[in-house]
N, CA and C of each residue as an Amber inpcrd file, in Angstrom:
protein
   546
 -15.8700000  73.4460000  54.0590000 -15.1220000  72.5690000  54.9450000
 -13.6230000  72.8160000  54.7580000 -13.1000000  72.9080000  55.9000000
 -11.3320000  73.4360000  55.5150000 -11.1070000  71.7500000  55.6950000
  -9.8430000  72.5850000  54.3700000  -8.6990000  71.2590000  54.5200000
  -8.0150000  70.9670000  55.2880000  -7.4770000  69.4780000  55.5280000
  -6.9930000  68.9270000  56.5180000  -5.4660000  69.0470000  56.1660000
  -4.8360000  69.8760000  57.2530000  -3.2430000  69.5610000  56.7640000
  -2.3610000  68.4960000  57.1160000  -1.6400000  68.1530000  56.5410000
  -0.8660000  66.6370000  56.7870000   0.5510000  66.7740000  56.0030000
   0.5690000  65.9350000  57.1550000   2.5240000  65.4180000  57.0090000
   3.0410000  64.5000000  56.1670000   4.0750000  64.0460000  55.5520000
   4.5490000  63.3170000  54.3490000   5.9040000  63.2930000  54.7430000
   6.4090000  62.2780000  54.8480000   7.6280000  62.1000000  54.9960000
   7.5080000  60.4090000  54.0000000   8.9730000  60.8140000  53.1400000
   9.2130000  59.9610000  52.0290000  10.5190000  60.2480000  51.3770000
  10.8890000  59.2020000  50.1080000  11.8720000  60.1640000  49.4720000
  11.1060000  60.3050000  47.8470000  12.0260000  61.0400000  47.5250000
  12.0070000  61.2930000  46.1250000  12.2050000  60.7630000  45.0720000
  11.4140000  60.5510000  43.9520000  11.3950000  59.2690000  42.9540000
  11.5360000  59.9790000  41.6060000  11.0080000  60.9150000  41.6840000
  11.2220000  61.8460000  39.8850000  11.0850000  62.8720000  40.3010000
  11.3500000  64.4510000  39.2350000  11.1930000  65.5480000  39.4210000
  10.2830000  65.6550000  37.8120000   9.4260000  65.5710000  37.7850000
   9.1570000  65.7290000  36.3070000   8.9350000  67.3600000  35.8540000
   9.0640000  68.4180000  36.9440000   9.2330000  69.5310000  36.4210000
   9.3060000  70.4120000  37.6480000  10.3970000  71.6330000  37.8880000
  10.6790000  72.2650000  39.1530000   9.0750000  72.2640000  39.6340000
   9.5380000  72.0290000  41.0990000   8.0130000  72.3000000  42.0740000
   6.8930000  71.3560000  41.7620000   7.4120000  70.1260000  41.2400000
   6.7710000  68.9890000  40.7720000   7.4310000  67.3570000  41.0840000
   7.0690000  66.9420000  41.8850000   7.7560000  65.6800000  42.7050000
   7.0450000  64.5590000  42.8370000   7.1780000  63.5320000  42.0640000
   6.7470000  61.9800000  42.6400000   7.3340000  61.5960000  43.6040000
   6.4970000  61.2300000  45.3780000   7.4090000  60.8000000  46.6940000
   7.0280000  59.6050000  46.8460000   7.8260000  58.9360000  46.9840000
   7.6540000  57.3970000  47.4620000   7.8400000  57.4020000  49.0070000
   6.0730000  57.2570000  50.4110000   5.9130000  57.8240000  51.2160000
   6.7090000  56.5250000  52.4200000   6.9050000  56.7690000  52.8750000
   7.4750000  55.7900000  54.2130000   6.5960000  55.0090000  54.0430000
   4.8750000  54.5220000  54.1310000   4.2750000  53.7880000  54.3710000
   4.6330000  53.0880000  52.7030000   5.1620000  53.5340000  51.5790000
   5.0910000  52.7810000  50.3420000   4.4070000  53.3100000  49.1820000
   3.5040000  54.6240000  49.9590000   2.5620000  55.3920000  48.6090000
   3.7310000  55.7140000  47.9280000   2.9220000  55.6370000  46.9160000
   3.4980000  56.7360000  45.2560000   2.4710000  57.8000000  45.3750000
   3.3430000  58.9720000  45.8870000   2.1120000  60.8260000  46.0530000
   3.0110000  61.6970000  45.1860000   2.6710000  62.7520000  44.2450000
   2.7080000  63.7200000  43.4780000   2.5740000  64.6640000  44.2530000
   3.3620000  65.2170000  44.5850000   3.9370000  66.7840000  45.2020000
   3.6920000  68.1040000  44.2440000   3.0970000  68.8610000  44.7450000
   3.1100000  70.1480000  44.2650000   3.4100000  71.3810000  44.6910000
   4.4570000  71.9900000  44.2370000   4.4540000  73.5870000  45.2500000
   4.0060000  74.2750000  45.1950000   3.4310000  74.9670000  45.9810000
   3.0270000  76.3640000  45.6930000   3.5160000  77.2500000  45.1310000
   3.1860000  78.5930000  44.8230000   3.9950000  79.7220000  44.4930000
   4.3050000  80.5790000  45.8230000   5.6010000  80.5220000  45.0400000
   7.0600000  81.2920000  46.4280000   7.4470000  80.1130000  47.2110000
   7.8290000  78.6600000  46.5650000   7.6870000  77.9930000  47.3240000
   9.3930000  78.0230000  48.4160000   9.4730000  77.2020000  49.3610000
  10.4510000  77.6940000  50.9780000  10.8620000  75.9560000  50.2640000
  12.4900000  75.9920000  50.1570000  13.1850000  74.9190000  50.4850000
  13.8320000  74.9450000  51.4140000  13.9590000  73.8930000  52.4090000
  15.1790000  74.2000000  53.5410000  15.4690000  72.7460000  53.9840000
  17.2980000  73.0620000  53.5880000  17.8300000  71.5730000  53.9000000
  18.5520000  71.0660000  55.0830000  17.9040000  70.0490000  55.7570000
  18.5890000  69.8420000  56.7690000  20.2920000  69.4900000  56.8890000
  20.7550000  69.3190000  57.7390000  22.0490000  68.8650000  57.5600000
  22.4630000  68.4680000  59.2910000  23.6420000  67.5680000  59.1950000
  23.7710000  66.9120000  60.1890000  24.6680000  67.9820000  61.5780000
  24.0340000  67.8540000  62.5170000  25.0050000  68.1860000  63.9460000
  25.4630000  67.5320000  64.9890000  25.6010000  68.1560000  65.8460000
  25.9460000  66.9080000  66.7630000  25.4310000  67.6050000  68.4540000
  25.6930000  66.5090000  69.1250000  25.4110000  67.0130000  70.4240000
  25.7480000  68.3370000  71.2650000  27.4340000  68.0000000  70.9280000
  27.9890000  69.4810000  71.1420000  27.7260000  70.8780000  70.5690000
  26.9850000  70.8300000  69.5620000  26.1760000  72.1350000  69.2070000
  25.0920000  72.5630000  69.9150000  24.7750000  71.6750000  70.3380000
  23.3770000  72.1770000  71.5870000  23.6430000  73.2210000  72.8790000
  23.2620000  74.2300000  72.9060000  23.9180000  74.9920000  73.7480000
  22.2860000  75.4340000  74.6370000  22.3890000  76.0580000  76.0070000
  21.7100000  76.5890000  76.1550000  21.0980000  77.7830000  76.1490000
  20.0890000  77.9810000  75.7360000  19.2540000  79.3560000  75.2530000
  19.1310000  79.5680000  73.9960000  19.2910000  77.9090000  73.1430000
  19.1000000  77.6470000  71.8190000  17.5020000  77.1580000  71.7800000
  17.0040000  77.5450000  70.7880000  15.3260000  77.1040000  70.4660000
  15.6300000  75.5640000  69.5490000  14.5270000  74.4300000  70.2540000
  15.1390000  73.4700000  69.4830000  13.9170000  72.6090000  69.6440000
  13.9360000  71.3840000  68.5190000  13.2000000  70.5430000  68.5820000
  13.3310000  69.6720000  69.1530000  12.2950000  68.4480000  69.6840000
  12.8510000  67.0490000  70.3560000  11.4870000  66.2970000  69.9320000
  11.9140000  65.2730000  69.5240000  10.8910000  64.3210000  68.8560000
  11.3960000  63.0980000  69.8880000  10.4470000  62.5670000  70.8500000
  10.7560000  62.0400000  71.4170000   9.9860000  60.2870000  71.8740000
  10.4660000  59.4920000  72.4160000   9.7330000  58.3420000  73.3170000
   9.6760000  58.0330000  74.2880000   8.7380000  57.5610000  75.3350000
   9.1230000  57.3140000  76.5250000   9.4640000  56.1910000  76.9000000
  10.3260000  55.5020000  77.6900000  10.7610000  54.3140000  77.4850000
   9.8720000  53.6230000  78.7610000  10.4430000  52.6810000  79.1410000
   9.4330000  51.9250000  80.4240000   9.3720000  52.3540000  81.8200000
  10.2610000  53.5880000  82.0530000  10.1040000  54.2970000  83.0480000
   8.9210000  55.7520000  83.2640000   9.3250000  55.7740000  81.4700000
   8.2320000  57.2190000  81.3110000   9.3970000  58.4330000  80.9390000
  10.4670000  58.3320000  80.9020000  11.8800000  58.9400000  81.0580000
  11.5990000  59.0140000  79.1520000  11.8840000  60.8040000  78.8230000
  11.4860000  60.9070000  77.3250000  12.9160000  60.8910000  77.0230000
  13.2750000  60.2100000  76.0910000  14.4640000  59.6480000  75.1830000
  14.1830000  60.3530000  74.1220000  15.3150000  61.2280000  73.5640000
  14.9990000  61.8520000  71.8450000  15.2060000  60.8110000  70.9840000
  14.6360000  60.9750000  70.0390000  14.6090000  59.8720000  68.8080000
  15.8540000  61.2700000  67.8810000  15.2550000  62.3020000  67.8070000
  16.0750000  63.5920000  67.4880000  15.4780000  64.6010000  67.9040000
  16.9090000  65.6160000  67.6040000  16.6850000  67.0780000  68.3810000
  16.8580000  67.5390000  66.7100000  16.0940000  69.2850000  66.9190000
  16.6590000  69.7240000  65.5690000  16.7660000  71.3430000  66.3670000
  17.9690000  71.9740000  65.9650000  18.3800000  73.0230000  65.8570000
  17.8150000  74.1130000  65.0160000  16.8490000  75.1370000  65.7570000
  16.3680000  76.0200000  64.7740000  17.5680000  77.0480000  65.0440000
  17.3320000  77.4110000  63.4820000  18.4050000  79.2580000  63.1620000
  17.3110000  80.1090000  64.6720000  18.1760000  81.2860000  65.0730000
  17.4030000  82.0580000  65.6710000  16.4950000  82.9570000  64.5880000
  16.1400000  82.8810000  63.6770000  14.7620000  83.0680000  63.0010000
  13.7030000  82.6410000  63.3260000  13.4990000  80.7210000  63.5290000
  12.5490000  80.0330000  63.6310000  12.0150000  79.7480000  64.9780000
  12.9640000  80.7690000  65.6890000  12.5580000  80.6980000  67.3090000
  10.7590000  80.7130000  67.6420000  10.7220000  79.9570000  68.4040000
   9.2490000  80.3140000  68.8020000   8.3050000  79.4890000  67.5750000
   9.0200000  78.4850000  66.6600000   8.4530000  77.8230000  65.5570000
   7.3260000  76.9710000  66.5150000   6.4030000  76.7660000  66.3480000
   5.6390000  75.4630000  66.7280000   5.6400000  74.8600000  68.6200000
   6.2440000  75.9150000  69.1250000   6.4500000  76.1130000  70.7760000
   5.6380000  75.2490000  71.8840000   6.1760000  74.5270000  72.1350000
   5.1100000  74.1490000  73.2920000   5.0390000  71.9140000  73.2070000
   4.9110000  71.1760000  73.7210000   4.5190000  70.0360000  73.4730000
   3.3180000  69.3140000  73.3930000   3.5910000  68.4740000  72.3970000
   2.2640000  67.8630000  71.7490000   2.2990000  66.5720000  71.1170000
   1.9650000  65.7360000  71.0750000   1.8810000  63.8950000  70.2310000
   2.1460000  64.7910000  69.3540000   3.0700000  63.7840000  68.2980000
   3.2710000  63.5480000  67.0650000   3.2940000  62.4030000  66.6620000
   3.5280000  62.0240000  65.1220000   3.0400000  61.3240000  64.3630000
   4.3860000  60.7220000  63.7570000   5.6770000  60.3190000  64.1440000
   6.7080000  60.0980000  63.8170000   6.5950000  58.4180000  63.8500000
   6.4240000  57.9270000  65.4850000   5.7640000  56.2320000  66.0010000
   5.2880000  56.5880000  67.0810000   4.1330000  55.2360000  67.1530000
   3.5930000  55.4640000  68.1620000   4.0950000  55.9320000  69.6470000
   3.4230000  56.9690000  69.9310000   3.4600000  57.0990000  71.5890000
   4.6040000  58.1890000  71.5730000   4.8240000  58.6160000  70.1190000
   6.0340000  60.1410000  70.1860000   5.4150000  60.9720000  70.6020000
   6.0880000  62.2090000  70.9220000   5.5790000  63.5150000  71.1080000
   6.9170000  64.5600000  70.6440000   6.5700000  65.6130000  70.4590000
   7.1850000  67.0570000  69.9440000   7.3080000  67.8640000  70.7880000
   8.0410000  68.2580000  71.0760000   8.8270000  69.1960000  72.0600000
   9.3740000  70.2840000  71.7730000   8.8570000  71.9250000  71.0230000
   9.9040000  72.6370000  70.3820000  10.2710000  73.7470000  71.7860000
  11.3020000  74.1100000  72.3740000  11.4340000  75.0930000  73.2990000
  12.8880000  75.3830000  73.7640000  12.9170000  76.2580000  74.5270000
  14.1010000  76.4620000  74.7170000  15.1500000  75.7930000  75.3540000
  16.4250000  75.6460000  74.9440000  17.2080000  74.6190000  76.0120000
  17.4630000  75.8500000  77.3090000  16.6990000  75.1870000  78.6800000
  17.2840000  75.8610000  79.6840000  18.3350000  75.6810000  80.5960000
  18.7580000  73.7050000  80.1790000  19.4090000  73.3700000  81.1110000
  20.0400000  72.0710000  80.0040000  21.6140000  72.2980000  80.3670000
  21.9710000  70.6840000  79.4570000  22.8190000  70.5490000  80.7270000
  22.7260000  69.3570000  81.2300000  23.3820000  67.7750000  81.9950000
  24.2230000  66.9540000  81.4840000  25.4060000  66.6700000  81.0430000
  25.8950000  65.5230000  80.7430000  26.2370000  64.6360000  80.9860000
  25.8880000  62.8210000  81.2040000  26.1670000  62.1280000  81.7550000
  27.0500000  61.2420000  81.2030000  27.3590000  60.3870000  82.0170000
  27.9160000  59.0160000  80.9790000  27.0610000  58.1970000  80.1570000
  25.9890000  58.6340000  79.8350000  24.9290000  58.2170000  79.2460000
  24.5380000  58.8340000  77.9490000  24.9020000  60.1430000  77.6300000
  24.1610000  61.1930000  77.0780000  24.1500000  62.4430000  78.0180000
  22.8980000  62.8300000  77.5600000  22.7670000  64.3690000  78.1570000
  21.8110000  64.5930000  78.0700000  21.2600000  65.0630000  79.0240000
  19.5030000  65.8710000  79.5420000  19.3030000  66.9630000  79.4180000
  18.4950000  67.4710000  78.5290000  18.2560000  68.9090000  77.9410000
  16.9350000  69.1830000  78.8690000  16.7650000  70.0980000  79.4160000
  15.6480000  70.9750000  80.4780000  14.8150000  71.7820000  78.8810000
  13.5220000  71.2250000  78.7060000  13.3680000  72.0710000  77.2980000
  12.2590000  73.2870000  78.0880000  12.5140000  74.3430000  78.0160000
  11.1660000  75.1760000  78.7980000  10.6170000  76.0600000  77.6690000
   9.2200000  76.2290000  77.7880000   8.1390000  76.5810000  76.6690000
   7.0600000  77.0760000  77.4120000   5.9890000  77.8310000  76.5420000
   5.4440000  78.5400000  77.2040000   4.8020000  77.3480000  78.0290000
   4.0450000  77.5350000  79.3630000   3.5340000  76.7140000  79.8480000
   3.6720000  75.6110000  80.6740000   5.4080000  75.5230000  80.3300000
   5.8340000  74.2860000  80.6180000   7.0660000  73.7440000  80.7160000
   7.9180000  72.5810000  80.8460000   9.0720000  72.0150000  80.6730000
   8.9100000  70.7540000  80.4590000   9.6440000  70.2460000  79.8770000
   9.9660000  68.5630000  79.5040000  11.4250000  68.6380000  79.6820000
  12.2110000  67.7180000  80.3960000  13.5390000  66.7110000  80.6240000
  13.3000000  65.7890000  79.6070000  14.3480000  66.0060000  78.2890000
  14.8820000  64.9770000  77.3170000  16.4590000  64.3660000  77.7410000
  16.3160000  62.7890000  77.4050000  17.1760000  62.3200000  77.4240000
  17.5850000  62.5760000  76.0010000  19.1280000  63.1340000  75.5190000
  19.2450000  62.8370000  74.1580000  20.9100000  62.0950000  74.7280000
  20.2380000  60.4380000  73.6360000  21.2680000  59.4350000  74.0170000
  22.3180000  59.2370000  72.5540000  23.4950000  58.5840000  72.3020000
  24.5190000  58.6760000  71.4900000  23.6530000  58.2060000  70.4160000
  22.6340000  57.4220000  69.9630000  21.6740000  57.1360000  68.8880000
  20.8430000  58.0680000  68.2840000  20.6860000  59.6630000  69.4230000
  19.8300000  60.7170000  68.8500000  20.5850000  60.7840000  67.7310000
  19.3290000  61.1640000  66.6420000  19.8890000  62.1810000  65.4330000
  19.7990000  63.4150000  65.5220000  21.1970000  64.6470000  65.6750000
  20.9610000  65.7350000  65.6030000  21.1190000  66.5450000  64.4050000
  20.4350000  67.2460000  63.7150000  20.4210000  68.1850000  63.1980000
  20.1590000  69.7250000  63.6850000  20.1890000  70.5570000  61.9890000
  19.9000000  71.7630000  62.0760000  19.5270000  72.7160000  60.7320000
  19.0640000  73.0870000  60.6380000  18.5910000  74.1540000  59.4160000
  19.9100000  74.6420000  57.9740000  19.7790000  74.7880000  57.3340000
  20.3350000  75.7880000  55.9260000  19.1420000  76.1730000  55.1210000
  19.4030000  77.3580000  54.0620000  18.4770000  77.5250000  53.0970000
  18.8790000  76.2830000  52.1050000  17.8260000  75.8460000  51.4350000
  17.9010000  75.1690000  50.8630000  17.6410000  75.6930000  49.1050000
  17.3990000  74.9490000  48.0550000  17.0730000  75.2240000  46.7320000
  16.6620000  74.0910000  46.1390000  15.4330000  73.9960000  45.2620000
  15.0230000  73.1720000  44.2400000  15.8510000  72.4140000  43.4160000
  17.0910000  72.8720000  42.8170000  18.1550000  72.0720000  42.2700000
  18.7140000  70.7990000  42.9370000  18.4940000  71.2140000  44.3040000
  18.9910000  69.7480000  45.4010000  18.1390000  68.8460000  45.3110000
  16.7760000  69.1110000  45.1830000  16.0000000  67.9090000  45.2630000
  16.1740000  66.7430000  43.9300000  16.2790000  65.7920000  44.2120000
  16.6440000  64.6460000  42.8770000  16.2290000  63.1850000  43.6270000
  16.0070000  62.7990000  42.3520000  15.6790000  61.2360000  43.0600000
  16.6410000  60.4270000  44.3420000  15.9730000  60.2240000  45.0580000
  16.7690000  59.4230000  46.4200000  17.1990000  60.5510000  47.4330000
  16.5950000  61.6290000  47.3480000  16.2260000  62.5560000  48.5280000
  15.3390000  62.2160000  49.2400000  15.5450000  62.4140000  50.9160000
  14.4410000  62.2140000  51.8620000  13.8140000  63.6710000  52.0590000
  12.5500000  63.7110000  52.5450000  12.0640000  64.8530000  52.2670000
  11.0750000  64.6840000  53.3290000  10.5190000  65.6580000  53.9890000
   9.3950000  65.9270000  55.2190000   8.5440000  66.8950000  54.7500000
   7.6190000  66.9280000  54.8710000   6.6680000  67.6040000  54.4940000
   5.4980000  67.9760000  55.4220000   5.6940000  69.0990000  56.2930000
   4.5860000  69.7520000  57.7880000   3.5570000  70.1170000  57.6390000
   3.2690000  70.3130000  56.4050000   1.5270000  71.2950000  56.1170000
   1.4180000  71.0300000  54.3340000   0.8650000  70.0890000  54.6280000
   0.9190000  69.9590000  53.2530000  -1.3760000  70.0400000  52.9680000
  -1.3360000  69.7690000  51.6660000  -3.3060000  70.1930000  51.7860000
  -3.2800000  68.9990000  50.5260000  -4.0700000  68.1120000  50.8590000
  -4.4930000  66.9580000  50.1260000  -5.5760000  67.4290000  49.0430000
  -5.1270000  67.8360000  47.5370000  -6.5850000  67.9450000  46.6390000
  -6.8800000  66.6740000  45.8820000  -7.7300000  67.5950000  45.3050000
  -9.1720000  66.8790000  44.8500000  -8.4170000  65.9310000  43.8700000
  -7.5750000  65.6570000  43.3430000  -6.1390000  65.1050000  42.4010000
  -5.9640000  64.4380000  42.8240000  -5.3110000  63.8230000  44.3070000
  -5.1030000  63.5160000  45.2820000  -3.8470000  63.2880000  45.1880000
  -3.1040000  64.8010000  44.2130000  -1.8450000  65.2810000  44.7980000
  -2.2280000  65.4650000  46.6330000  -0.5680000  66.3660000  46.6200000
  -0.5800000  66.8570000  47.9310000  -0.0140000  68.4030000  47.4650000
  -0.3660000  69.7540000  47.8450000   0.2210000  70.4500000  47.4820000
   0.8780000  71.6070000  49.0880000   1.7880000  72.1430000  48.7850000
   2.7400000  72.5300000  50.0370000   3.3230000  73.9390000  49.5540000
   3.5800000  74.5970000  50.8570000   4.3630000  75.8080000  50.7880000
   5.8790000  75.4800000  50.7430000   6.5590000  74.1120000  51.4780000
   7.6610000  73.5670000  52.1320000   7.9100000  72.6720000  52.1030000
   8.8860000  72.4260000  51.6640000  10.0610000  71.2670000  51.8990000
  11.3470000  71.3260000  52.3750000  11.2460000  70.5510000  53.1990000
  12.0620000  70.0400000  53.8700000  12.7260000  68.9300000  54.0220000
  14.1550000  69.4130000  53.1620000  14.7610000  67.8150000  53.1230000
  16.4500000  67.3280000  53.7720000  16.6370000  66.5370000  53.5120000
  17.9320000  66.0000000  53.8660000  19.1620000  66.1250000  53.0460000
  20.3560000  66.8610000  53.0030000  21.4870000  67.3500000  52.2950000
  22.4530000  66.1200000  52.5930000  22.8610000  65.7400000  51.6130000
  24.0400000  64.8800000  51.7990000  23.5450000  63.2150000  52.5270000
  22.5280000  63.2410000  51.7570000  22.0470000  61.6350000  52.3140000
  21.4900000  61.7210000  53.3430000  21.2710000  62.7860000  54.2300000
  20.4920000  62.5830000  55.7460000  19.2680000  62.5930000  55.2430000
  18.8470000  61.3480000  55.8810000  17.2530000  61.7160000  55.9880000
  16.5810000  62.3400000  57.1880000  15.5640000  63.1800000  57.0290000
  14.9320000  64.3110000  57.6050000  14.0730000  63.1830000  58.7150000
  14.8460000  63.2060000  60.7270000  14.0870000  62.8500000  61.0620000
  12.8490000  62.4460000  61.7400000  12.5290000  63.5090000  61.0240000
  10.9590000  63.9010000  61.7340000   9.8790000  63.1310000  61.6150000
C-alpha cells in the first residue's frame, strides 16, 4: 500500500539535531520532523505586487468570494527553475473552498482595487483578483542553520511513518518572520 503524502504547515518548537524538528502544527499537534538524505531547504521571503510581471510562473492560493470572483489569499513567485512546478488548478487544503493555481502570468490589470492576474496553464486559465491584503512572496535557497524555534515552516510531500513522525525531502520556510502562506 503506498503512502499517503501530506502537507504540514506549523512552526518550529526545537531542533534537537540537524534534519530533526519538533513542529507545533496550525491545528495544535506536536509532530517530529524528519529529513531525508540530501535534504532541499528553501526560504521564502517577502515581495510585493510590483514584482509580478508577465510571463512569470507563479502561484495563487486562492477564494472565491460571493460572486465566485477568485481573490488571492497569496501569490508566490517561482525562480525560473521551478517553472512548470505543480501547473495547472486544483482544491487545496489552505481553508475551506481554496484552490491552487500554479501558471503563467499572461495578463496583469491594475485597478483601484488591486490587480487581476490572467493565470494560463496547460488546459486552462483562471482570473485572480490579487487585493492589497494578498501575501506576496518568492523563493531563495535556503539552509538548516535558519531553521530555529519560532520558524513557520510548510511542508508539500511529506510521508507519515510507522513512528508517526513525518518524514520529507523539503522544507519550506519563512525568512525573517514571514510565515509561509500556503
Amino acid at each position: 500500500m503506498a503512502q499517503e503524502t501530506l502537507r504540514l504547515r506549523g512552526t518550529i518548537e526545537s531542533v534537537s539535531e540537524p534534519g530533526n524538528f519538533i513542529v507545533k502544527s496550525r491545528e495544535g499537534e506536536t509532530v517530529k520532523v524528519v529529513m531525508t538524505e540530501k535534504p532541499i531547504y528553501t526560504a521564502m521571503v517577502k515581495a510585493s505586487l510590483a514584482d509580478i510581471k508577465p510571463g512569470q510562473f507563479v502561484g495563487a492560493t486562492a477564494l472565491p468570494d460571493s460572486s465566485g470572483t477568485l481573490k488571492a489569499v497569496e501569490v508566490h513567485i517561482f525562480p525560473e527553475a521551478m517553472r512548470g512546478t505543480g501547473e495547472g488548478h486544483r482544491p487545496w487544503d489552505l481553508k475551506p473552498e481554496s484552490t491552487m493555481t500554479n501558471a503563467s502570468v499572461e495578463q496583469s490589470v491594475t485597478s483601484v482595487d488591486g490587480r487581476t492576474l490572467t493565470l494560463k496553464y496547460k488546459g486552462g486559465e483562471k482570473k485572480i483578483v490579487v487585493t492589497p491584503e494578498t501575501v506576496v512572496v518568492t523563493y531563495d535557497m535556503g539552509n538548516a542553520a535558519e531553521l530555529k524555534p519560532g520558524v513557520g515552516i510548510f511542508i508539500s510531500a511529506g510521508k507519515k511513518m510507522a513512528d508517526g513522525s513525518i518524514s520529507t525531502p523539503r522544507i519550506t520556510y519563512g525568512r525573517n518572520g514571514l510565515i509561509p502562506p500556503m
